[in-house]
N, C-alpha and C positions, 0 to 999 in steps of 0.2 A: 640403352646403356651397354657399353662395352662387356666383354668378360673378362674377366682374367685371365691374363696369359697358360698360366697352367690349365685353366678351364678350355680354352680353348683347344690346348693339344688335344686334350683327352677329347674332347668332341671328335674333331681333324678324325684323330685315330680310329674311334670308335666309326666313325661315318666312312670310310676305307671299308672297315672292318664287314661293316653291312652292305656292302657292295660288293665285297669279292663271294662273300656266302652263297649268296643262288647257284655260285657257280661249282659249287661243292658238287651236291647231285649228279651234273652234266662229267663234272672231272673222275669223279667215283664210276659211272659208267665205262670211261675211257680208259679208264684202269683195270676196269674186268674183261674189255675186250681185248687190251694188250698182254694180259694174262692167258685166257684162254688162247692167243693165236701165237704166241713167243716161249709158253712156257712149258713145260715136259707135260702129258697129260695126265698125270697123279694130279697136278696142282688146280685146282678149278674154281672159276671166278665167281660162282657162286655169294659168296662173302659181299666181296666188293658191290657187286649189283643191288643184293637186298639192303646193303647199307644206305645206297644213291637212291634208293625206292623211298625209305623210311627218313631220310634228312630230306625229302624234298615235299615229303608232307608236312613238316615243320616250317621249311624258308619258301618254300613256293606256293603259286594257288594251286585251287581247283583241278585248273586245265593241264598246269605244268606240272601237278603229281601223274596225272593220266598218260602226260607225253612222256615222264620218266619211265612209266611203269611200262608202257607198251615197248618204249625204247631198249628196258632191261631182257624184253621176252623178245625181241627181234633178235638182238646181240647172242641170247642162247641162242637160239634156234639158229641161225646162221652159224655158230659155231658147229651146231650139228651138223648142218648141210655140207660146213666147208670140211669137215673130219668122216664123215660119212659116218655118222653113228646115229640114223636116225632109227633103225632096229634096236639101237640101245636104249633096256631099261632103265637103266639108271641115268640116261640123258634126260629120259621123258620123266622121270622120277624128279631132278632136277628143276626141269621146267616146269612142272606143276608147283612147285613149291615158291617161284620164281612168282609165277602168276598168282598164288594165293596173297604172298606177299605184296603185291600191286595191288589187289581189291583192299587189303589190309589197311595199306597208304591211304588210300583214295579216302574208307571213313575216319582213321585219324585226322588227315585232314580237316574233313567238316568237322570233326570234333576241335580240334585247335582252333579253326575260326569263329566257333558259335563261342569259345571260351574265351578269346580275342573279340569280341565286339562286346563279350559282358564285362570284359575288362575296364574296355575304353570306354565304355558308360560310365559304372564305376568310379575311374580317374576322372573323370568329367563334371561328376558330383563334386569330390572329393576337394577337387581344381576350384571350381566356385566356392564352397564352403572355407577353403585355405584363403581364399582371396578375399573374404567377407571379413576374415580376421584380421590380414596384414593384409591394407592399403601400400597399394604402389606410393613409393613415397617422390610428394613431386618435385619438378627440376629444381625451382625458383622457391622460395620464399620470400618477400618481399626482397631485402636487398642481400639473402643470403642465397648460395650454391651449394644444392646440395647433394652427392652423388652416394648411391646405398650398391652395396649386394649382398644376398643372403643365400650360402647354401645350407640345407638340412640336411642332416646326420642321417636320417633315414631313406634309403633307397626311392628315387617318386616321388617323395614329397615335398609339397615346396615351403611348408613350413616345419616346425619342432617345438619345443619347450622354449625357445628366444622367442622375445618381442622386439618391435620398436615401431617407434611415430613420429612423425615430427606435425606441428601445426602452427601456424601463425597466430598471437591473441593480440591482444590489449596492449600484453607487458613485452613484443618480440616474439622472434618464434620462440618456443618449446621444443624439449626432444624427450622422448625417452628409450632408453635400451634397458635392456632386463633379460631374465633368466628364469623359465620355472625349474626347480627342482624334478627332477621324475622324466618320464616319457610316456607317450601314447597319448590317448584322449583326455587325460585325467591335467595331463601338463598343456593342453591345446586349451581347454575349459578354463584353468586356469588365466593362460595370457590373455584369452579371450575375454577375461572379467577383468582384467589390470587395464587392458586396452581403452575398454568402456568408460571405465573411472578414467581414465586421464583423458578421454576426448571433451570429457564432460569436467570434470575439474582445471583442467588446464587454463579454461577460459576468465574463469572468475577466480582463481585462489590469486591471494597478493603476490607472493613471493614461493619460492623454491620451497622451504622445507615447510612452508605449510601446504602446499599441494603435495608433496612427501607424507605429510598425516594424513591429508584427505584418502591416498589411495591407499595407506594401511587400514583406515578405519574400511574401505570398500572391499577391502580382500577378508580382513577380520571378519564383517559381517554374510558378506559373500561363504567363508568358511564355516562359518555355526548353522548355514541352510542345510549343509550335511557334513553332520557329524561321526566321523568317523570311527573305527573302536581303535585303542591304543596301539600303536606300530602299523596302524594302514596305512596306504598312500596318502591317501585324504588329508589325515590329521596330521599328516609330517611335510606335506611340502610348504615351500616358502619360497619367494621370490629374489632374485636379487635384481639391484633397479641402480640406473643413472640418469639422473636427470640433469638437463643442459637447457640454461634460455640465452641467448644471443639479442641484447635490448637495440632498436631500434637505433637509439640517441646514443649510446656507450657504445665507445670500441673494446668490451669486455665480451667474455662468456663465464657464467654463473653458473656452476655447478655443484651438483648433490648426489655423493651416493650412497648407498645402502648394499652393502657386501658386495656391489661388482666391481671386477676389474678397472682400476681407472683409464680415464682418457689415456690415447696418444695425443701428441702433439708435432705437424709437421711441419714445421718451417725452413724455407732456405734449403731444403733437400737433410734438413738435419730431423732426426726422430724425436721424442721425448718421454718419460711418461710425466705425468700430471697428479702431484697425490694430494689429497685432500689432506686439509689440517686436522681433522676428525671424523671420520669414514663413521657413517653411524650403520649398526645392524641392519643384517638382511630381514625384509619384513614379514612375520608370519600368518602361516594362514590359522595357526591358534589364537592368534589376538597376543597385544602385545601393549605393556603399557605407555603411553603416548611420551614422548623422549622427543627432544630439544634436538634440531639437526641442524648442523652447521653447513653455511656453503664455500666454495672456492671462487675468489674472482680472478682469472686468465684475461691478463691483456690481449687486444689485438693489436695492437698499434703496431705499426711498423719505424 
């Protein structure tokens, strides 16, 4: 699936961005040696060097911290030879400090990579456990196309407090999109018990708002396994939900929501929104007494 235009740039840019980096260190070198050979000798590139030492334990490996560092104490040291100040204390003063900062590198280094592979472990777990939640949603449904993308709000992750599914039953496909109230683990658990209920209800409830009850009653019950004290997370979040089924035989789409945002509508390059004749409440994770929920039918015809 494509990205988004915007997505894209920002990829584009950032992938630039991480390519010119290595070359930080090698430039930061080049800069102390043009300093020390061009510039009055009060001024001394001391700075410059220990900076290209220390950024290239960061964007480089192993070997190419060690070739920065050996590369910073050559640059001295030939600065000395070419000024003839190798009698000078404070040159060799200098270059001591030069080389401490090189050993420095070298174990930051291994510290940033052993902290870098416990990362990417980590993300790794993370990546599967997101993906157990929210199914790639596929191309085709029977005679529907259907194209998704989702970015999360949180930095690396690929999901958030949103849901959605879509599944083929009986009565057409099904859809649902949703919203947990909250963030973190508490709003993942959440979508992740909404999601449940609708793979498993969607198949056998007759109609739209009575699979709308089905998943309140699953979240209600879902919510009394742990009771929260009053004002916790727990006990105040709620969901908001849309459901859409697309019938087989009808050039209609069925729709139901529960506090979210309603559909768009794109046709002919024209926008729309889509409002229900009676948006029924978002559903709680208190429990909530069972309420009459109206749907919307949207022609497709052309």
């Amino acid at each position: 699936m494509a990205r988004p235009p915007e997505e894209r740039g920002v990829t584009h840019s950032a992938g630039a961005r991480d390519r010119l980096l290595p070359v930080l260190p090698a430039l930061l070198l080049f800069i102390g040696l043009f300093i020390g050979l061009f510039t009055p000798s009060d001024v001394r590139p001391v700075a410059f060097l220990a900076t290209g030492m220390v950024s290239a334990a960061s964007l480089l490996s192993l070997w190419g911290t060690v070739l920065t560092g050996v590369g910073a104490c050559v640059i001295l040291f030939g600065l000395m030879v070419h000024f003839n100040a190798l009698r000078d204390a404070t040159a060799y003063s200098e270059l001591a400090t030069v080389a401490a900062i090189a050993v420095f590198a070298v174990f930051l280094n291994r510290l940033l990579s052993r902290r870098t592979r416990q990362l990417v472990q980590v993300r790794s777990v993370a990546e599967t456990a997101q993906l157990a939640v929210l199914h790639p949603v596929p191309r085709h449904l029977g005679h529907v196309t259907l194209e998704s993308v989702y970015l999360a709000a949180a930095a690396e992750a690929r999901i958030g407090g949103d849901l959605y599914e879509a599944i083929r039953t009986p009565h057409g496909v099904r859809l649902l999109i949703g919203d947990v109230r909250g963030k973190g683990l508490l709003a993942i658990q959440a979508a992740a018990s909404l999601l449940s209920a609708f793979r498993e209800a969607a198949h056998d409830a007759p109609d739209l708002p009575h699979l709308a009850r089905r998943l309140e009653t699953s979240i209600s019950r879902r919510a009394s396994q742990y009771p929260g004290v009053p004002g916790s997370e727990i006990a105040e979040r709620f969901i908001t939900a849309l459901l859409a089924e697309i019938p087989d035989d009808e050039p209609v789409v069925r729709t139901v929501t529960c506090g979210h945002p309603p559909p768009l509508l794109l046709h002919r390059g024209e926008v729309r929104e889509l409002q229900a004749a009676a948006p029924s409440p978002s559903a709680s994770a208190r429990g909530a007494a069972r309420r009459p929920t109206s749907s919307s039918n949207i022609s497709t015809a052309t």
